[in-house]
C-alpha positions as CSV (number, residue, x, y, z in Angstrom):
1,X,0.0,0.0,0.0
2,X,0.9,3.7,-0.5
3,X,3.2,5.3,2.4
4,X,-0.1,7.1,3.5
5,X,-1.3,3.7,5.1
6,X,1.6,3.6,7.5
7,X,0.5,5.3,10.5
8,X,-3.1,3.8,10.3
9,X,-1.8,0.2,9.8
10,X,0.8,0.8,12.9
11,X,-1.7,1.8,14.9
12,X,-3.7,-1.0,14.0
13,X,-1.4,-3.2,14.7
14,X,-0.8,-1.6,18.6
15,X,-4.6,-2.0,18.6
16,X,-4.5,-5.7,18.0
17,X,-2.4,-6.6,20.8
18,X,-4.0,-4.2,23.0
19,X,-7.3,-5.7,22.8
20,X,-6.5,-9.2,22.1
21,X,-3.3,-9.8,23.9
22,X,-1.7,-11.1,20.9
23,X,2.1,-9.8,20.7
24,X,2.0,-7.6,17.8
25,X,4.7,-6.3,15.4
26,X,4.4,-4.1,12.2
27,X,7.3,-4.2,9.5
28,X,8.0,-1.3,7.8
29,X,11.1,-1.1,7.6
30,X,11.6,-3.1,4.5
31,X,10.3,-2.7,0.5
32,X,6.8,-3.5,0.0
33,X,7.9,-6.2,-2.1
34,X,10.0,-8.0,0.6
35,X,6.8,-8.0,3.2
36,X,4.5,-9.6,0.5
37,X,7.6,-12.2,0.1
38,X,8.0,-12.8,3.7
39,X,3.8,-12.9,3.8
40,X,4.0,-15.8,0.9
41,X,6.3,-17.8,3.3
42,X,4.6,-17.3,6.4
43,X,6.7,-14.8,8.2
44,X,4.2,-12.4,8.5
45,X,0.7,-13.6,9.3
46,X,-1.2,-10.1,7.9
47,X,-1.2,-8.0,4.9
48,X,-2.7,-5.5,3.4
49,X,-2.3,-5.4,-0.6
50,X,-4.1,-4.3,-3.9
51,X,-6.3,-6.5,-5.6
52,X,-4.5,-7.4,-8.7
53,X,-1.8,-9.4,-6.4
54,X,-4.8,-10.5,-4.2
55,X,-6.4,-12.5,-7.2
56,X,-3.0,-13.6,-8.7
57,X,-2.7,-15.3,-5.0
58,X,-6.3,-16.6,-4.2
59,X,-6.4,-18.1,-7.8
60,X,-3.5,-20.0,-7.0
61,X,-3.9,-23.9,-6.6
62,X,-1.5,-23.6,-3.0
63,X,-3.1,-20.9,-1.6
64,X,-3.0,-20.5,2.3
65,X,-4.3,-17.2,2.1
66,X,-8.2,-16.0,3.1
67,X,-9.7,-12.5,3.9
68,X,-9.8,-11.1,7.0
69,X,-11.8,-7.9,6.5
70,X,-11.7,-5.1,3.7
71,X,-11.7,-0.9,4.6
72,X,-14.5,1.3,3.9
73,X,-13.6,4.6,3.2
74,X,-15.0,7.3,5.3
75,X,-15.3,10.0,2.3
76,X,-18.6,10.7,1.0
77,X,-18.0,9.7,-2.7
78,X,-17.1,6.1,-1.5
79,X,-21.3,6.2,-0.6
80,X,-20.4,4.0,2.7
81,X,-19.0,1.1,0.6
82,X,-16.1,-1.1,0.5
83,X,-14.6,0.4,-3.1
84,X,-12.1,3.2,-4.5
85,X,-11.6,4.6,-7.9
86,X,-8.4,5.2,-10.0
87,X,-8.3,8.9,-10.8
88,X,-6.6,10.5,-14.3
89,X,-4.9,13.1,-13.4
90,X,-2.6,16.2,-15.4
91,X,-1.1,19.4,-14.8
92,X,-3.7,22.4,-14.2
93,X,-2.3,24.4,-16.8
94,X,-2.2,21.2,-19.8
95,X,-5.0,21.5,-22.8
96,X,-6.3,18.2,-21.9
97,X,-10.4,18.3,-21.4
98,X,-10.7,14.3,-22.0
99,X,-8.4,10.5,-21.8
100,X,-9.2,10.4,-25.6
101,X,-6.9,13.7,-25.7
102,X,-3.9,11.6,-24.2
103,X,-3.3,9.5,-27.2
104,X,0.3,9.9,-28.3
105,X,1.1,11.2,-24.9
106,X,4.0,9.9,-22.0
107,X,1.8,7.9,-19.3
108,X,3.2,7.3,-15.8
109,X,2.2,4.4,-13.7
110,X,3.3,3.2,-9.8
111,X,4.1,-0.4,-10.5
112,X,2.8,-3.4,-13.0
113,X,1.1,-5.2,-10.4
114,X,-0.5,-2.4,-9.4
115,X,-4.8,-2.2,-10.3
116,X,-5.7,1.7,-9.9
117,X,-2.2,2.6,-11.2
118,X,-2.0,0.5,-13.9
119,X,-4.1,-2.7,-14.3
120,X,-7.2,-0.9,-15.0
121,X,-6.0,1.6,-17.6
122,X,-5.0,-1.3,-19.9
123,X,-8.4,-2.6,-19.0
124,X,-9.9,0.3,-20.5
125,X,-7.5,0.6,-23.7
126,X,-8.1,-3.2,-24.8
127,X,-11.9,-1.8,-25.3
128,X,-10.1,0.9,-27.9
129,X,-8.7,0.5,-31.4
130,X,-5.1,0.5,-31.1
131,X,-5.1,0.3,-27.6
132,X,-1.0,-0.9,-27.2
133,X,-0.4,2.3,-29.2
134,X,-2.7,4.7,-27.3
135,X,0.4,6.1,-25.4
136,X,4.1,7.2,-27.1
137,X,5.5,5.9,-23.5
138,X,4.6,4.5,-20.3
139,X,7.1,5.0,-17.6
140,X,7.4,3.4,-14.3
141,X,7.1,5.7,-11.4
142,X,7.6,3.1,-8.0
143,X,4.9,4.7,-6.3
144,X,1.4,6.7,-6.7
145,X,3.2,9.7,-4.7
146,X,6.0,10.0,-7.4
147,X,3.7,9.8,-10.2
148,X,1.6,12.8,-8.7
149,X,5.4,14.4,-8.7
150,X,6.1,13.3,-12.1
151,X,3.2,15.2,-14.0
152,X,3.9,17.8,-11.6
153,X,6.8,18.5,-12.6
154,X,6.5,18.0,-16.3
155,X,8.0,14.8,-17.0
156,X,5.7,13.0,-18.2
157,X,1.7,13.6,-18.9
158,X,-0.6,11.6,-16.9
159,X,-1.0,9.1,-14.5
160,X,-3.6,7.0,-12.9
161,X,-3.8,7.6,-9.2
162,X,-6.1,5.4,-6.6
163,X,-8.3,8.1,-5.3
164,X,-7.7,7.2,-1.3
165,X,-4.0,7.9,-2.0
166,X,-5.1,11.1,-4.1
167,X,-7.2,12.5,-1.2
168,X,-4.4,12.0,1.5
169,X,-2.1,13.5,-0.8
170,X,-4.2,16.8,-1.5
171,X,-5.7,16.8,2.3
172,X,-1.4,17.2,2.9
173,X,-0.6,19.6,0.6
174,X,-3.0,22.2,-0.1
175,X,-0.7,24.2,-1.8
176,X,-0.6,21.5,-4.6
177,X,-4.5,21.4,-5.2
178,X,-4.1,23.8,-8.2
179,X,-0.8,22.3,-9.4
180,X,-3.3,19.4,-10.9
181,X,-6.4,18.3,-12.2
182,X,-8.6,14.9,-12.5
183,X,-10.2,14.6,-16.0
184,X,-11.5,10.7,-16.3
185,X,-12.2,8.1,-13.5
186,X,-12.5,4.7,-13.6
187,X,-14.4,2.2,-11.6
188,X,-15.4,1.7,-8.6
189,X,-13.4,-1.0,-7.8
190,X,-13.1,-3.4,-4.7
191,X,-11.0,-1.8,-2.4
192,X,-7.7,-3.2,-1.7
193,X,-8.4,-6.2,1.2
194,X,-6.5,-7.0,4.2
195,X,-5.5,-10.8,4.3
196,X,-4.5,-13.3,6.8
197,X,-2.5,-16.4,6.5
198,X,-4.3,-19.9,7.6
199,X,-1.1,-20.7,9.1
200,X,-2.5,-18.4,11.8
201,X,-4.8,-20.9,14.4
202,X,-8.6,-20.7,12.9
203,X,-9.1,-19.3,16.0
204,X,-7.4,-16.5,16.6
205,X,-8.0,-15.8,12.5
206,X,-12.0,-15.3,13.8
207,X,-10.8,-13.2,16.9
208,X,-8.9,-11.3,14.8
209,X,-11.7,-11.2,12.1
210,X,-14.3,-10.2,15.1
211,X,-12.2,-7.5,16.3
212,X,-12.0,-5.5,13.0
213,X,-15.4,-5.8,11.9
214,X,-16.5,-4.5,15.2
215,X,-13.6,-1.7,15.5
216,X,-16.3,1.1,14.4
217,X,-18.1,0.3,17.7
218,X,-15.5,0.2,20.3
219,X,-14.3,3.8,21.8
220,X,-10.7,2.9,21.0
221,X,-11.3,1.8,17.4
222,X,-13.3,4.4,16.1
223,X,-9.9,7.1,16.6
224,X,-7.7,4.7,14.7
225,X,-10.0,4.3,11.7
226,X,-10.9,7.9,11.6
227,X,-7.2,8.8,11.7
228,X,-6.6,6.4,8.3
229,X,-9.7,7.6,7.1
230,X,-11.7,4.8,7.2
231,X,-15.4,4.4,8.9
232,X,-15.4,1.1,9.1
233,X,-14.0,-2.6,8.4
234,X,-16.5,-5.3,6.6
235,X,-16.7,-8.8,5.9
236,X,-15.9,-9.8,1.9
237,X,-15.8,-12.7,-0.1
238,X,-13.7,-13.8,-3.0
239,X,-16.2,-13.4,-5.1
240,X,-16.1,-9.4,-4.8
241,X,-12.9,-9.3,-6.4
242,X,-14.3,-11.1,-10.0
243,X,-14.6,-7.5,-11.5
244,X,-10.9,-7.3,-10.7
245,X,-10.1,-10.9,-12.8
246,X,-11.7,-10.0,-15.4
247,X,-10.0,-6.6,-16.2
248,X,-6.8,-8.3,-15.1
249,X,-7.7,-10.5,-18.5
250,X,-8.5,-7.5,-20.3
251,X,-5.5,-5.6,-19.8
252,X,-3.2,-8.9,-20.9
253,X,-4.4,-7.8,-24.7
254,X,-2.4,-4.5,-23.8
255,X,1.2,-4.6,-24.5
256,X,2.6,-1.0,-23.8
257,X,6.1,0.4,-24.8
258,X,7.9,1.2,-21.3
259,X,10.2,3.9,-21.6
């Protein structure tokens, strides 16, 4: 998840132990891409990761992996439900009214295996003609946050931006609001779910899963998920995340050149 998630998911963790005496440690001190690792092989019990990776694991054959309970946003737009959008974004000061208007332009995205920032734009160009060739160049940014800074700045033209990330962004830098614009949306889409291993005990998996779904009610939850902007946690099922498999499929007709 975006580096805006790591004081809410640090204090959740603090909350866990507190209230279920479970000895508790977060790890952020390491690349996203080492946690999910160290998730896969058991070493962490609980994550919190996009969709896209959440089918590629649930679909697999070996998979030790269920949910635990997905986020609903506390904003407004999310209409008290369980989803986000991905959020096209340029400069203020571009000529650019429409997405149809980008063709030929330099695209930036966070990371392949990302579904706001990149899996459901190709999703959307496999329904155009010539959708591989829509953009001149799509460049890899690492991060939501440094593709915000990349059209900032002029290096490249757009980007698709998960609209949680886009709001903590903007609620942090006000001065910024006018530096950049929104001109398409896409989805909603089933928010990014938190996970637990079965390796955990199926019991303390349904403590755990009682404790966040009933974290709006209790005096010392409600802080926590207001401070991470969240009203809530909810139960899911697999089956929510079917709207996510099948742009995943759509966007493998999408070949784009990577600058």
């Amino acid at each position: 998840m975006a580096e805006s998630c790591e004081p809410f998911c640090q204090n959740i963790t603090a909350y866990i132990q507190s209230r279920l005496g479970i000895k508790t440690a977060y790890v952020n001190d390491i690349p996203w891409q080492e946690r999910e690792r160290l998730f896969d092989e058991g070493q962490i019990q609980i994550l919190w990761l996009c969709g896209l990776p959440y089918v590629h694991k649930a679909d697999l054959r070996e998979s030790d992996m269920e949910l635990l309970a997905v986020p609903v946003p506390a904003d407004p737009q999310y209409q008290g439900r369980a989803i986000y959008f991905s959020d096209v974004i340029v400069r203020t000061e571009s000529t650019f009214k429409t997405f149809a208007e980008l063709r030929g332009k330099v695209w930036a995205y966070n990371e392949p295996r990302s579904h706001s920032g990149y899996n459901v734009v190709r999703a959307y160009l496999s329904s155009l003609v010539d959708g591989s060739g829509f953009f001149a160049k799509a460049v890899e940014s690492g991060a939501h946050t440094a593709s915000l800074a990349m059209v900032m700045e002029g290096c490249v033209d757009c980007a698709a931006i998960d609209s949680t990330v886009l709001e903590w962004f903007l609620s942090e830098h006000h001065d910024l609001r006018q530096r950049i614009r929104m001109i398409e949306r896409f989805g909603p889409s089933p928010i990014p779910p938190w996970v637990i291993s079965r390796r955990v005990p199926e019991a303390d998996r349904e403590r755990l899963r009682k404790l966040f779904l009933q974290m709006d009610e209790d005096p010392r939850g409600r802080p926590i998920l207001s401070g991470g902007r969240m009203a809530r946690f909810v139960a899911a099922s697999d089956t929510d995340y079917d709207p996510i498999r099948s742009m995943a499929r759509a966007a493998e007709q999408i070949t784009l050149e990577v600058l």
